[in-house]
C-alpha positions as CSV (number, residue, x, y, z in Angstrom):
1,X,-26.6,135.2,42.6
2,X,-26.1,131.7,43.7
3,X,-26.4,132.7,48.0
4,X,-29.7,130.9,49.4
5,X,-31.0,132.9,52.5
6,X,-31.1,129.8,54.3
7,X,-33.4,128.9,57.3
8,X,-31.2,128.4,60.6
9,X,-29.4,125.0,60.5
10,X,-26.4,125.8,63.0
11,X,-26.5,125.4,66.4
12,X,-25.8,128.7,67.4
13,X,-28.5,129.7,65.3
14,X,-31.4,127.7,66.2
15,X,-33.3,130.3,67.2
16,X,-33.4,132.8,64.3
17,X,-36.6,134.0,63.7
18,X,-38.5,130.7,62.3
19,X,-36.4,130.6,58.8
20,X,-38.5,133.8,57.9
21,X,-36.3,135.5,54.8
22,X,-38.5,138.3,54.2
23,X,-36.8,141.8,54.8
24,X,-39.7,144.5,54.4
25,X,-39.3,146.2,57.2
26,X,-43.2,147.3,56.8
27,X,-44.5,144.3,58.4
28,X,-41.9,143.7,60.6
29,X,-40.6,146.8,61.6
30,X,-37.0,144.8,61.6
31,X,-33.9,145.0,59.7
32,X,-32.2,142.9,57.7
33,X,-29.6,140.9,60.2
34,X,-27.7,137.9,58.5
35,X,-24.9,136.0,58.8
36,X,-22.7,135.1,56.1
37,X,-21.6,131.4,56.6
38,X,-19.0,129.3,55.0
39,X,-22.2,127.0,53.5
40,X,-25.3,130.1,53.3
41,X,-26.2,133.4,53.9
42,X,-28.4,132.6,57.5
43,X,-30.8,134.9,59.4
44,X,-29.4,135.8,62.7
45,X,-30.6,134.5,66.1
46,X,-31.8,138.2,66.8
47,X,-34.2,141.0,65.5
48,X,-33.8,144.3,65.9
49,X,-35.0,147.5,64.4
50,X,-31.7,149.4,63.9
51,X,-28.0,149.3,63.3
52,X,-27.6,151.1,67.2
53,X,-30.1,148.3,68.6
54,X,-27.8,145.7,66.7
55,X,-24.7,146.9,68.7
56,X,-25.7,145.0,71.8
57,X,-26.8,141.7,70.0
58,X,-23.3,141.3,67.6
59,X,-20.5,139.6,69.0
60,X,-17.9,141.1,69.8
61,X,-14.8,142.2,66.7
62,X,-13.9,144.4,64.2
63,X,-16.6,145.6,61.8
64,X,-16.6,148.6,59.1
65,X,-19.9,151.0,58.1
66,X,-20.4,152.2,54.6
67,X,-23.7,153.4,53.1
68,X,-25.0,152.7,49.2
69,X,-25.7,155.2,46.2
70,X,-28.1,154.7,43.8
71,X,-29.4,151.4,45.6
72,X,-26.5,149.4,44.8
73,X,-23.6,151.7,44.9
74,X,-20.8,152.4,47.3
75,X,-17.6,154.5,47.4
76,X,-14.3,152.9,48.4
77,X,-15.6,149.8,49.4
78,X,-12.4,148.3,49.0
79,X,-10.4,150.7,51.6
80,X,-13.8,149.7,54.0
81,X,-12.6,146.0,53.3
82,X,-8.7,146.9,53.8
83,X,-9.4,148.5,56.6
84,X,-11.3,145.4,58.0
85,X,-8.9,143.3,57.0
86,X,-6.5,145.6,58.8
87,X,-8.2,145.7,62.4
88,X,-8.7,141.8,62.2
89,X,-5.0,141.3,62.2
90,X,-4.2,144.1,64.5
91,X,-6.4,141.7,67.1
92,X,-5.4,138.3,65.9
93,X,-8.7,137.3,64.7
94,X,-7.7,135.0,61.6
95,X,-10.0,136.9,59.0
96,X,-9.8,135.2,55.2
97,X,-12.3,137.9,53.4
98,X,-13.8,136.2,50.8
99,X,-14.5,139.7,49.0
100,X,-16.6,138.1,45.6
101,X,-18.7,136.4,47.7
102,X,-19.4,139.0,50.7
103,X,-20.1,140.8,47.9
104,X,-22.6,139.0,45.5
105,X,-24.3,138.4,49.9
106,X,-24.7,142.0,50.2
107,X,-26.0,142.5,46.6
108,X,-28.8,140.2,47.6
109,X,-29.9,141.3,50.7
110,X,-30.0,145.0,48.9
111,X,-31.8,143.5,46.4
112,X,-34.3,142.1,48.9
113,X,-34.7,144.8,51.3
114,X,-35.4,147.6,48.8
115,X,-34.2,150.1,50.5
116,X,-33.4,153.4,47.8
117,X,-30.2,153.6,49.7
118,X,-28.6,151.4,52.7
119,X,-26.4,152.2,55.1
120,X,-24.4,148.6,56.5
121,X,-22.3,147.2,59.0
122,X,-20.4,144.4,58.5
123,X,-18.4,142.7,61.7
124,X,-16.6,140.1,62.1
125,X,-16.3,138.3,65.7
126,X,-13.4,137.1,67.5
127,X,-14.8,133.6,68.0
128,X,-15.8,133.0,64.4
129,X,-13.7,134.8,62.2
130,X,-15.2,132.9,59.5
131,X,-19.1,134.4,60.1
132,X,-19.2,137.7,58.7
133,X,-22.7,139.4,60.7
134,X,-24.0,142.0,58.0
135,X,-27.2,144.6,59.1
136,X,-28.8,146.8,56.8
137,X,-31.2,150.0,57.3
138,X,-32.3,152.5,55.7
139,X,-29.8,155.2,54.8
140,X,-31.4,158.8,56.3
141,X,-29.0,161.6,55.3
142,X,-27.5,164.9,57.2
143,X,-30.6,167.1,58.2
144,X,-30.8,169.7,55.3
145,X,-30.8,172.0,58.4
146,X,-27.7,171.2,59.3
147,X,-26.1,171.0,56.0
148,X,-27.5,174.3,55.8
149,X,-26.6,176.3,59.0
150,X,-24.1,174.1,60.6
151,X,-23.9,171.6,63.5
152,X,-23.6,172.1,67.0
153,X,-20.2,170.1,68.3
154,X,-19.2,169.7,72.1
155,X,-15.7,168.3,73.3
156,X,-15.2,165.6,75.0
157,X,-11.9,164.3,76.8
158,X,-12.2,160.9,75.6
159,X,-10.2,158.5,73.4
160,X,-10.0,155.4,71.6
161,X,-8.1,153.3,73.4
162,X,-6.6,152.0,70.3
163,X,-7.5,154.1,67.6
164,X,-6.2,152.1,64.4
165,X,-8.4,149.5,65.2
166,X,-12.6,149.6,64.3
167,X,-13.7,147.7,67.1
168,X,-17.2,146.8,68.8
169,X,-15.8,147.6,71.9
170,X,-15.6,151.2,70.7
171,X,-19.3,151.7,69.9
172,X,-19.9,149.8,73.2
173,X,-17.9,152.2,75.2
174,X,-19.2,155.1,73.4
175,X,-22.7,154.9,73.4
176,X,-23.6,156.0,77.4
177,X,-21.9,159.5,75.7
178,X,-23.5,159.6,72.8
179,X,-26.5,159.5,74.8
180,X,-26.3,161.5,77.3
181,X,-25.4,164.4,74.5
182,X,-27.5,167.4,75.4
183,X,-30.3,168.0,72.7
184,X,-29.2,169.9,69.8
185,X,-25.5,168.6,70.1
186,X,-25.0,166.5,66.7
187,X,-21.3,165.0,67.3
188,X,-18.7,165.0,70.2
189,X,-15.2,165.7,69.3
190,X,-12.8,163.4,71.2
191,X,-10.1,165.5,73.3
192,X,-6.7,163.9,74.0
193,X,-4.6,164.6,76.8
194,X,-2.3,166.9,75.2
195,X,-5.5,169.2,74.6
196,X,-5.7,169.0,70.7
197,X,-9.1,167.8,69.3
198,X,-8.7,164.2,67.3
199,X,-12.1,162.9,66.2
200,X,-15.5,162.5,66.5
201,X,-17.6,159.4,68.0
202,X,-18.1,158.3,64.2
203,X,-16.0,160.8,62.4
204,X,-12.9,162.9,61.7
205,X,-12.5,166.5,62.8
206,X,-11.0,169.4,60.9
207,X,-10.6,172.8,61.2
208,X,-9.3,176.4,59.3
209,X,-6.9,178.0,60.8
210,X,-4.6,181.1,59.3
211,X,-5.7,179.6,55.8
212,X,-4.5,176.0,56.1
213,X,-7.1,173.2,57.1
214,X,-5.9,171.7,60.1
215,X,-6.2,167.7,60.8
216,X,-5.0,165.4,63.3
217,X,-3.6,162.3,61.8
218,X,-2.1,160.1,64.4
219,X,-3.9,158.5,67.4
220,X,-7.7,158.6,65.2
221,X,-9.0,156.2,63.0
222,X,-8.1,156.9,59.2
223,X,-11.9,157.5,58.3
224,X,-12.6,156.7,54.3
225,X,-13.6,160.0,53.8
226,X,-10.8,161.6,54.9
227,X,-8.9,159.2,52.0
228,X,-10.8,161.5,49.7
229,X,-10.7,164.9,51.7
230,X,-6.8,164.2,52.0
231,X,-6.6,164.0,47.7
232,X,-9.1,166.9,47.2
233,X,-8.8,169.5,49.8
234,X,-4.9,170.6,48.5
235,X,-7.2,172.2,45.6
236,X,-9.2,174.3,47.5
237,X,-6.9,175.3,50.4
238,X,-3.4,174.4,52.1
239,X,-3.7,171.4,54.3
240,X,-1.7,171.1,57.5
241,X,-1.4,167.3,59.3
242,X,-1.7,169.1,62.8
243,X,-4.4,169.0,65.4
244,X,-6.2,171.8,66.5
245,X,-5.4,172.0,70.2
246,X,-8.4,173.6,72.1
247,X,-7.2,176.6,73.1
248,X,-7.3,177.5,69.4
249,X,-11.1,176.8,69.2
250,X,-11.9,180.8,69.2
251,X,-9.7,181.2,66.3
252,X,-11.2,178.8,64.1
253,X,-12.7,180.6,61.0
254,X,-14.6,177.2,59.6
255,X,-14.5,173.9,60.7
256,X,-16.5,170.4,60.2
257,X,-16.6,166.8,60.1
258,X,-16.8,163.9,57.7
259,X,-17.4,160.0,57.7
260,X,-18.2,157.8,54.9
261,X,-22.3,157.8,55.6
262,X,-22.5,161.8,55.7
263,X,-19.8,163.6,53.7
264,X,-18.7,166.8,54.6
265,X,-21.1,168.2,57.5
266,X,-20.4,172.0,58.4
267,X,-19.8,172.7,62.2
268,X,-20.7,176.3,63.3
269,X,-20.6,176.0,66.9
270,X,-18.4,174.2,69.8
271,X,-19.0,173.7,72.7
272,X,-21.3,176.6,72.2
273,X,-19.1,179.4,71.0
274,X,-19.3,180.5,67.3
275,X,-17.2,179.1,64.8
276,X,-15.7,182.7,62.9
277,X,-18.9,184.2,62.0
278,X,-21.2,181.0,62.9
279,X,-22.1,180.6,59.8
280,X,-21.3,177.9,56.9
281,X,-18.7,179.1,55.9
282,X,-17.2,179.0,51.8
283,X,-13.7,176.8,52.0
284,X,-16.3,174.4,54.0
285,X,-18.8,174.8,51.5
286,X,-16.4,174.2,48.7
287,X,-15.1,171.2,50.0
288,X,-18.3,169.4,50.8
289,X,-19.3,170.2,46.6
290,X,-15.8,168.9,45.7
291,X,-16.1,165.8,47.8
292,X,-19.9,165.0,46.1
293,X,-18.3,165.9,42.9
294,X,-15.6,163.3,43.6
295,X,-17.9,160.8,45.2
296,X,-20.3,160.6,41.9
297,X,-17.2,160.2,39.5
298,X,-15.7,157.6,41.9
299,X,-18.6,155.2,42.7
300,X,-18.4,151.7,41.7
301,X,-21.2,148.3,42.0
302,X,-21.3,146.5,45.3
């Protein structure tokens, strides 16, 4: 494809793992961390053994998560660019996405790491708009036991302090909560002062109510699944652009989540109250077949 993965020959990136280009993780137990250059595609100055351990070595910017299908596959990777695009400008980091070439890079490092499906990150920093940092590891899906019974949400009074914008600073701020999650819980819902429930940690929120799904739309990020959710979900039930606010909580009949790397994941508890009956429920179900319906007719190459 024309990239080289290039040993380290800027300054900044003297120390980057002794020009090693190999990505099998079986030897090295690492990930694939590059950077994409204006001259070559160069191994970073770090290792690390997951996209979460990446967090703390990246420099700070915007960035955008997607995952692959079929090895080399990915859905609406042009809204994930859009919407990097986007958050650069909204910060004033002078971003020119080169979009052939980022991706012919990530085609390559695919290639190389081998993975059967990938789930990336690609940021871009504030001090060199022109680096583009891109991680790979392997994509693990939803637990079948979730997908199958439900997950178990807790909310959280906590916001994005600007919520159009994808920023590192977000999963910086977020991670002491994530972690300190109580076993069992699989997602936080964000709760904003006016008491309606507006996303996830990595995620958008929805819920059934009287018939209608129910979604807040301002103050969260516009997730690329919910692009798709927002063009499907009118055939299965009415959709109404309105948080739930949590006093509603107990009236819920379904509810769940979606983000680009999972889909649609069932929720059947918050905050450990039943969701109607606490189990999956079939508008829920319906939606998550119609979105892997939709995803399969709408993939396209990296």
């Amino acid at each position: 494809m024309g990239l080289p993965l290039a040993s380290p020959s800027h300054p900044a990136l003297d120390s980057a793992t002794d020009g090693q280009t190999t990505l099998t993780t079986e030897t090295t137990q690492t990930i694939p961390t590059y950077i994409l250059t204006p001259g070559n595609l160069t191994p970073t100055p770090y290792q690390v053994r997951s996209l979460t351990e990446a967090v703390g070595r990246e420099p700070r910017g915007v960035y955008t998560v997607a995952r692959t299908f079929h090895g080399d596959c990915a859905l609406l990777f042009d809204a994930h660019l859009d919407r990097l695009e986007q958050s650069a400008h909204l910060v004033h980091i002078p971003l020119r996405l080169d979009r052939g070439r980022l991706r012919a890079a990530l085609r390559e490092l695919l290639r190389q790491a081998g993975y059967p499906d990938a789930k990336f990150r690609i940021t871009v920093s504030y001090e060199h708009p022109d680096w583009l940092y891109l991680a790979l590891e392997p994509f693990h899906p939803v637990p079948e036991a979730i997908m199958r019974q439900g997950a178990h949400v807790v909310t959280m009074p906590l916001a994005r302090e600007n919520p159009d914008v994808k920023t590192t600073d977000w999963m910086v701020v977020r991670q002491p909560a994530w972690d300190s999650l109580p076993p069992g819980v699989y997602e936080a819902i964000l709760v904003g002062p006016d008491g309606r429930l507006l996303e996830g940690f990595s995620s958008n929120f929805y819920g059934v109510l009287d018939g209608a799904l129910r979604m807040t739309l301002e103050g969260v990020l516009a997730g690329i699944a919910r692009k798709a959710i927002l063009t499907i979900a009118p055939e299965v039930l009415p959709v109404e652009p309105v948080g739930v606010h949590r006093a509603e909580v107990p009236r819920l009949a379904e509810a769940m989540l979606t983000s680009s790397g999972r889909g649609v994941v069932p929720i059947t508890r918050i905050d450990g109250q039943p969701v109607g009956d606490g189990q999956v429920g079939p508008l829920v179900s319906a939606l998550s077949a119609r979105y892997d319906a939709w995803t399969e007719a709408h993939l396209e190459p990296i």
